[in-house]
C-alpha positions as CSV (number, residue, x, y, z in Angstrom):
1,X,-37.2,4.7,81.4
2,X,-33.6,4.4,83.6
3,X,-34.3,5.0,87.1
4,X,-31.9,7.5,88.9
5,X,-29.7,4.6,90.4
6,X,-29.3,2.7,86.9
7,X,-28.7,5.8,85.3
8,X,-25.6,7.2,87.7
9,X,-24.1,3.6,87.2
10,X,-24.0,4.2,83.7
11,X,-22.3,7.2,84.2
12,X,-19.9,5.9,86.1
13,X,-19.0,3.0,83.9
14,X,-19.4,5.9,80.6
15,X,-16.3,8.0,82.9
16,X,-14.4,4.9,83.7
17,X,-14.1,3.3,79.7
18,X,-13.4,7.4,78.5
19,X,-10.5,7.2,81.1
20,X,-9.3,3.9,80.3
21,X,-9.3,4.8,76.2
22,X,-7.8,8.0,76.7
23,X,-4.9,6.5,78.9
24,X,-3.9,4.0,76.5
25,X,-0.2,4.0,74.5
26,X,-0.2,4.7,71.0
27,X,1.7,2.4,68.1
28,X,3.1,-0.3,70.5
29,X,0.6,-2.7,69.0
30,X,1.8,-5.6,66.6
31,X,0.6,-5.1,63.2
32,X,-2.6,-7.6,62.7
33,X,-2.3,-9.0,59.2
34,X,-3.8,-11.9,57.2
35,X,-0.9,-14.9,56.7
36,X,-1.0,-18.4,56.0
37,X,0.1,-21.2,58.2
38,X,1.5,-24.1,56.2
39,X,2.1,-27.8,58.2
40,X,5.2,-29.0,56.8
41,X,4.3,-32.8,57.2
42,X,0.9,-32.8,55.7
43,X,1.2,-30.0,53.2
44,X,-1.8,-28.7,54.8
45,X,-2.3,-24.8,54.7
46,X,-5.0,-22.3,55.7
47,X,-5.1,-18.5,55.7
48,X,-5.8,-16.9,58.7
49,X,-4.8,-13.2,60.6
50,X,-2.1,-13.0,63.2
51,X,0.8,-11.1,64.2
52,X,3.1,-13.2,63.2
53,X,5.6,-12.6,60.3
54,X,8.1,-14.4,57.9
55,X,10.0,-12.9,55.1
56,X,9.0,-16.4,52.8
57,X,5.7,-15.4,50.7
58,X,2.9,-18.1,49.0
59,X,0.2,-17.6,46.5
60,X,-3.0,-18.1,47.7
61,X,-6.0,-19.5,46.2
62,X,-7.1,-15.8,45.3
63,X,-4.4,-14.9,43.5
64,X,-2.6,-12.7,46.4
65,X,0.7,-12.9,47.7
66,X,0.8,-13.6,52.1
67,X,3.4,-14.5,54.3
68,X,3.6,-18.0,55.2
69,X,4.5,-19.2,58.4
70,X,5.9,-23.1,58.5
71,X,4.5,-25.3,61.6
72,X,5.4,-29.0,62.3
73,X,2.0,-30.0,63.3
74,X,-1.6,-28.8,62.8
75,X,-5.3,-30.4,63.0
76,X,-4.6,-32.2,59.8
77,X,-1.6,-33.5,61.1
78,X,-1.6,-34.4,65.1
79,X,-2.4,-37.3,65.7
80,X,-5.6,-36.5,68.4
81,X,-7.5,-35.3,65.1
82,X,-6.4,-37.5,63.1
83,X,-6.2,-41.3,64.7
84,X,-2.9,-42.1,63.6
85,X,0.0,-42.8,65.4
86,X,3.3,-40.8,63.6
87,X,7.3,-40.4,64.5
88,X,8.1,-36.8,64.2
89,X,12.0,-36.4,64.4
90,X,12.4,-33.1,62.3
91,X,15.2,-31.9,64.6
92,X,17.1,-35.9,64.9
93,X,16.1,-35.4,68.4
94,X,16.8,-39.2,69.0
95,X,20.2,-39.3,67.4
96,X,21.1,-36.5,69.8
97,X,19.8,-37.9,72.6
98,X,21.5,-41.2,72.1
99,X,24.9,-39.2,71.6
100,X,24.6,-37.4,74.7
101,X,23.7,-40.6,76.8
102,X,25.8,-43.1,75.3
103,X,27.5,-45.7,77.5
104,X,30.6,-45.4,77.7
């Protein structure tokens, strides 16, 4: 049995989370939605929920249609998980640098 003490603290806290649910804004949430994330350099993919979006679309394993949101690196591709050293210049980051810093 809930003595008197434990029993008025779970009051309160039953008066302060019906407050804080009440209070809170309707339809400003992000919609959650089940997309997949494909690594451009290893071709890798997996499906997974976020609230992300793209307007490109893959087919799935299960015969679905998600969006698919393109990422430079994941776990199958960075080289902590993997052990291998690799050059990612996607964006000719060097070539730009150079141009910017050339002597003159």
């Amino acid at each position: 049995m809930i003595g008197f003490e434990e029993d008025k603290i779970m009051s309160i806290f039953a008066i302060l989370f019906e407050k804080e649910t009440r209070d809170m804004k309707k339809d400003i949430h992000p919609e959650y939605k089940e997309v997949v994330f494909l690594d451009t350099t290893s071709e890798f993919k997996f499906l997974t929920k976020s609230t992300m979006t793209s307007k490109e679309t893959i087919k799935w394993e299960d015969g679905n249609e998600y969006p698919v949101i393109k990422v430079e690196v994941s776990s199958a591709s960075h080289p902590f998980y993997t052990g291998k050293k690799i050059f990612l210049d996607t964006a000719g980051r060097v070539e730009k640098f150079n141009r910017k810093y050339k002597k003159k």
